[in-house]
Structure formats: C-alpha cells, structure tokens
C-alpha positions as CSV (number, residue, x, y, z in Angstrom):
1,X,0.0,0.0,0.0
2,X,1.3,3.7,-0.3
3,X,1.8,6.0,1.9
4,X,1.5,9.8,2.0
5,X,3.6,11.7,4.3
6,X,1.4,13.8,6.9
7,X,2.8,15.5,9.7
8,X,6.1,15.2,12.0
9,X,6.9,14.6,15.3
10,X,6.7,17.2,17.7
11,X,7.6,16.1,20.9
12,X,8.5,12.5,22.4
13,X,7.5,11.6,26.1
14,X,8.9,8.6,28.0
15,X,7.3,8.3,31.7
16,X,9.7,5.8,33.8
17,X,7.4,5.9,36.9
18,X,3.7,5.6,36.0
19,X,1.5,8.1,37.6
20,X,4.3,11.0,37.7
21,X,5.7,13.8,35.2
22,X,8.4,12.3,32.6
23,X,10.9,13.2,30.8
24,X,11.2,14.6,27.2
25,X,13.6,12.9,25.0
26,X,15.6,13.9,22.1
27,X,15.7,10.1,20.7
28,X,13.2,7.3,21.4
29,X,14.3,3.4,21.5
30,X,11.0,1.6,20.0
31,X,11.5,-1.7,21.0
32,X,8.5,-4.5,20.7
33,X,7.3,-4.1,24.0
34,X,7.7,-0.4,23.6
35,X,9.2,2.6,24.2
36,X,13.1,1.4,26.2
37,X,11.9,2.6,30.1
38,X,8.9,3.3,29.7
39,X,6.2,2.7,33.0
40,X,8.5,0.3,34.2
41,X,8.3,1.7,37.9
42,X,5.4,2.9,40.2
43,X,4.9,4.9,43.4
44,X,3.4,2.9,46.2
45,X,3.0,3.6,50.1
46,X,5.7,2.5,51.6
47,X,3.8,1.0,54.6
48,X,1.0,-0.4,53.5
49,X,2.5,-1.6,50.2
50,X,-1.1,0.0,48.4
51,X,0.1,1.2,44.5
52,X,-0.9,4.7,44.1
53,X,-3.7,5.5,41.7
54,X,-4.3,9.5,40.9
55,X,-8.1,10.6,41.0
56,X,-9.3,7.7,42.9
57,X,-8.2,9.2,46.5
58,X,-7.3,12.2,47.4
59,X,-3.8,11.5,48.7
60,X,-2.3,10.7,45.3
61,X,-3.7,13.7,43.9
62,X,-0.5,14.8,44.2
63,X,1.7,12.5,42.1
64,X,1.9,14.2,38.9
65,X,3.4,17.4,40.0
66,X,7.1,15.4,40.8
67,X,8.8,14.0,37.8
68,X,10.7,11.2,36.7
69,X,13.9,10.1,34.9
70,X,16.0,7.0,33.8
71,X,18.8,7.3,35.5
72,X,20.9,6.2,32.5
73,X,19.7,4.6,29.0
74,X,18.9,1.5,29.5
75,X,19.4,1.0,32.9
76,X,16.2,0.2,35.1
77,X,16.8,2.5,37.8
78,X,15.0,5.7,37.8
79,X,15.3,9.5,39.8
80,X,12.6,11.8,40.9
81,X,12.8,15.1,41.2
82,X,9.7,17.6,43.1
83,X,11.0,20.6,41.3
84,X,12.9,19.6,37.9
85,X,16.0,20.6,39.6
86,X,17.1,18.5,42.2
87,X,16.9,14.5,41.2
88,X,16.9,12.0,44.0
89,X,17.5,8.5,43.5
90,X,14.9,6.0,44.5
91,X,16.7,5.3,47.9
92,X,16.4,9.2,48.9
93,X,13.1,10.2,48.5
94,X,12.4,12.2,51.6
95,X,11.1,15.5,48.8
96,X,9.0,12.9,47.1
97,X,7.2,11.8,50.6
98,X,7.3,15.2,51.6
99,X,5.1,16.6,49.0
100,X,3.0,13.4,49.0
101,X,2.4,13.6,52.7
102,X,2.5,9.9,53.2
103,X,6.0,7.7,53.0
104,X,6.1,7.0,49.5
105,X,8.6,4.4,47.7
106,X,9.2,3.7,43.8
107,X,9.3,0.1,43.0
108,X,9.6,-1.7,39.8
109,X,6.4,-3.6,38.3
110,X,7.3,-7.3,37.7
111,X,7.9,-8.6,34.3
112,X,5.5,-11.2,32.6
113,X,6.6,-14.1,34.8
114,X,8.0,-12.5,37.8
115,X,6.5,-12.4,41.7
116,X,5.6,-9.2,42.3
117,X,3.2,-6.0,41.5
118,X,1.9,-5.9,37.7
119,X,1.6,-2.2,35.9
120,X,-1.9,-1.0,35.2
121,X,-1.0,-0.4,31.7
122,X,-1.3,-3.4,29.6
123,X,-3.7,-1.7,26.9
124,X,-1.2,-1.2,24.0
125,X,2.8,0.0,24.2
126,X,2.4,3.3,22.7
127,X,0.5,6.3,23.6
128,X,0.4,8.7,20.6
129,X,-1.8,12.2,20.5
130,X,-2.1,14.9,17.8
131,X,-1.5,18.8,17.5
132,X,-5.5,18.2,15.9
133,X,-6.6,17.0,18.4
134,X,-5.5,19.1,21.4
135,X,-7.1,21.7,19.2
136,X,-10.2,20.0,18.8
137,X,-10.3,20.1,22.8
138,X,-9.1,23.7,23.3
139,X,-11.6,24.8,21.1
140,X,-14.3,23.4,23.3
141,X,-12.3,24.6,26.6
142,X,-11.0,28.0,24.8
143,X,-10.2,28.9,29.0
144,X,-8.4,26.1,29.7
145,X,-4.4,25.4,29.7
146,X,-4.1,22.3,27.2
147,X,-0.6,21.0,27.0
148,X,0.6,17.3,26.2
149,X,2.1,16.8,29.2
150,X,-1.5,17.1,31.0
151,X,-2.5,13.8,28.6
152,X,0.9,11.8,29.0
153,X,1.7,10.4,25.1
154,X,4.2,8.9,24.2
155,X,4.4,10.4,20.5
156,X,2.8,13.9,19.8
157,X,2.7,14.2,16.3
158,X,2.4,18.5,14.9
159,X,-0.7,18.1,12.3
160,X,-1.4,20.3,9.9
161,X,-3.9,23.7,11.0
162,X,-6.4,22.9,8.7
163,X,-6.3,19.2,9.8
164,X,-9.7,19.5,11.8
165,X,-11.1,16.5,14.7
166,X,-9.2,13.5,15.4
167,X,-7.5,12.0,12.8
168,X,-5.1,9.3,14.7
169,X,-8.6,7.1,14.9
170,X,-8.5,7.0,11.5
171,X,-6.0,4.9,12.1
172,X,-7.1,2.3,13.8
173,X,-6.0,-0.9,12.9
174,X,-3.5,0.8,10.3
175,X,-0.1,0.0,10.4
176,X,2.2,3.4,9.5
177,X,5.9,4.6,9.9
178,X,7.4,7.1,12.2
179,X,11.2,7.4,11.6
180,X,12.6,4.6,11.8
181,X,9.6,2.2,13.4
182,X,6.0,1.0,12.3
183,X,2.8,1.2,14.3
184,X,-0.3,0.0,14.3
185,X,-3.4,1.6,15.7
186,X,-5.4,-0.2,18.4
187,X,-7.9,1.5,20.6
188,X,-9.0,5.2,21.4
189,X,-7.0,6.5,25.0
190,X,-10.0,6.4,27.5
191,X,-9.0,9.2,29.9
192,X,-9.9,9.8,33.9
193,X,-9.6,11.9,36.1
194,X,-5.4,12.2,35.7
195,X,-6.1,14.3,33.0
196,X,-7.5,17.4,35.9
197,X,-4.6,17.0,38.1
198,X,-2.1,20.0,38.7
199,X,1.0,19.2,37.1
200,X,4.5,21.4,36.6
201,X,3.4,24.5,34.1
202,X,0.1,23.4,34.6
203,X,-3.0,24.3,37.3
204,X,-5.8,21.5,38.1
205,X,-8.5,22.0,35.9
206,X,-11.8,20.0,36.2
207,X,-12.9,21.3,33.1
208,X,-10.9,19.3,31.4
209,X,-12.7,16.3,31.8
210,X,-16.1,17.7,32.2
211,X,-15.5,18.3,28.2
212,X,-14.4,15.4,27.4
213,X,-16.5,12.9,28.5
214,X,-19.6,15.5,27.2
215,X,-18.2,15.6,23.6
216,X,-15.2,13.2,23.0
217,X,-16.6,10.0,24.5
218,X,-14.0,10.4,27.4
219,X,-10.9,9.6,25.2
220,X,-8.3,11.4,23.4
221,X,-5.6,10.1,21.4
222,X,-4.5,6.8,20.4
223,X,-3.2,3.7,21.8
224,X,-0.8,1.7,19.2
225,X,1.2,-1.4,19.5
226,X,4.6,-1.8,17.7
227,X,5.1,-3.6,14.3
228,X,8.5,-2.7,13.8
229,X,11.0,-1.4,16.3
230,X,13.0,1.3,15.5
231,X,14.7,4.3,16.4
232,X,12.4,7.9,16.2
233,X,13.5,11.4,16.2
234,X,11.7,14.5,16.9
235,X,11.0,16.3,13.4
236,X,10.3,13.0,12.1
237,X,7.3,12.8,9.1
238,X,5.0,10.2,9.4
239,X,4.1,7.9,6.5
240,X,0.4,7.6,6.5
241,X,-1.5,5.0,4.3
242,X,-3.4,6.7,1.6
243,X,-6.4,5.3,2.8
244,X,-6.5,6.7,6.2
245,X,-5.4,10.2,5.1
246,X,-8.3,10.3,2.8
C-alpha cells in the first residue's frame, strides 16, 4: 500500500514511573514491548504496600506534580525530582514523601513471569496524540491550559492547522511509519480523572474532563502497539496509508 507523508513529530515523552511527570527525549528506542523505560516503575506507600492511583483518593492527587527520569539509558533504575532541579535516586526520597504527605517508595512492576506488583498499563505499548486533536479540545475549553504533558503520550505528532477533529482514529487498525519504526493503531486513549490534576506549568482544571466525556466520548488520542521497532527522532514525518489520510 502507499503512503502519504502527513505531519512530523513534535515532541516524544517517556514516563519511567507511572503516575508522575516524565521526561522529554531527544531520541526514542521503540522496541516490541515499547518505548526502552517506559512505566516500568510505580509509586506505592511505603507501609502499607497499596500502589498509588491518581483521582481515585485524594492522597495521590498529588503525584503528577514530581517528575521522573531514567537514570541512564537502558538501565532500570530511575530518579525523581519535586521541582525539575534537584533528582533524587529511589533510595532518597524524603522530597517525594514530603510533597506526597505519606512515605512513598518507587518500586519496579514485575515482568511477565516475575512475583511481584503488575503495571496497570497493559492496553497497547504506545500512547500517541495529535496537534488536531489538542485543538479539537481547546476549542471546546478556549479557558483552559491544554498541553501534552497534561495527557501523558508517548508520541505527539504537529498536524497540519487545517487538519480538523481527530484524525489518529483514522488509524485504527492501520499500520504506518514514524522514523525509523511502524505502528499499528489499536484502541482510542480512555481518559480519567489524571487528565484534571495539577501538574509542573500546569494548574488543576476540572474542566478538562467535564469536556471530554460531554463531547469526545472520554478519550483522546490513540493507543498503538509496535510492528517494527526502530529508532524515532523529533521532526520526524510520518508515512500515513493513503487510505486513512483520505
């Protein structure tokens, strides 16, 4: 099938410890279980051993204003940071439990086999959003602060201005190429409460959500699994199939 080029990459996301702020890279390792660090870690109480989950109680409200990091490509251990300045490692996290007001600790989800907690997000590697779309949104919200950050994708991709609605579920089910990797659309990004929380830049905004499950069916953006790994770059065009650019 051909493809028509339509759009690039804007920005690329990788969020090492679910449930906080990430980091934005200048190079992203697709790899078939997706993006290299990626959600591999989560904050949990360190007492009680419950795994944090923003918007369902009021104590983890908090999580998405701290950040995290891979401490090194490739490695599996991770820092945190409460004000993008100072990074702790996940042995030092008096900040973290500071701002959380309970002790927190980062621990590392188990692996498909291993003892241990599983990560809540098994729906499809990738997480990928459009320039389209966040304008599809602001123009219902025009008083709201949209950002990507506030939605967490992996891959924001700059569509054209005259590119109207929300084209990535057009692709649904479509394989295309980014760079160097192919993806496949799988299911629209069902959204929650996350999605109002303050975060860095950012204030809480209830609105957010009120519009989105009034006009958008609760989701925004698109959840994609990978065909072929590869390496992807920001500026990056993506290679559409005719078919879904029509």
């Amino acid at each position: 099938m051909s493809a028509a080029p339509q759009g690039r990459v804007a920005a690329l996301w990788r969020y090492p410890v679910s449930s906080m702020g990430g980091e934005r890279l200048e190079r992203m390792e697709l790899l078939a279980s997706g993006v290299l660090g990626d959600r591999t870690h989560g904050v949990f109480h360190a007492e009680t051993g419950e795994i944090a989950r923003p918007g369902r109680m009021r104590q983890w409200m908090a999580l998405p204003r701290a950040s995290a990091r891979c401490a090194a490509e490739g490695e599996v251990e991770v820092e945190v940071s409460v004000d993008g300045q100072d990074w702790h490692g996940s042995g030092s996290l008096g900040p973290l439990s500071d701002l959380y007001g309970f002790p927190a600790s980062i621990r590392r989800y188990a692996a498909p086999g291993e003892e241990g907690p599983a990560s809540r997000y098994a729906h499809a590697p990738i997480h990928l959003l459009t320039t389209s779309a966040l304008r599809t949104l602001q123009a219902a919200i025009p008083g709201s602060v949209l950002d990507e950050r506030r939605f967490r994708p992996n891959i924001l991709l700059d569509t054209p201005q005259d590119m109207g609605g929300i084209p990535e579920y057009g692709w649904i089910g479509r394989e295309f190429r980014i760079g160097g990797a192919v993806l496949r659309g799988t299911i629209p990004c069902v959204r929650c409460a996350f999605t109002t929380l303050a975060q860095p830049g950012l204030p809480d905004d209830r609105e957010v959500l009120r519009a989105l499950m009034q006009g958008f069916d609760q989701n925004l953006g698109l959840y994609c699994e990978v065909v072929r790994p590869g390496p992807i770059l920001p500026g990056d065009s993506v290679a559409l199939p005719e078919a879904a650019v029509a």
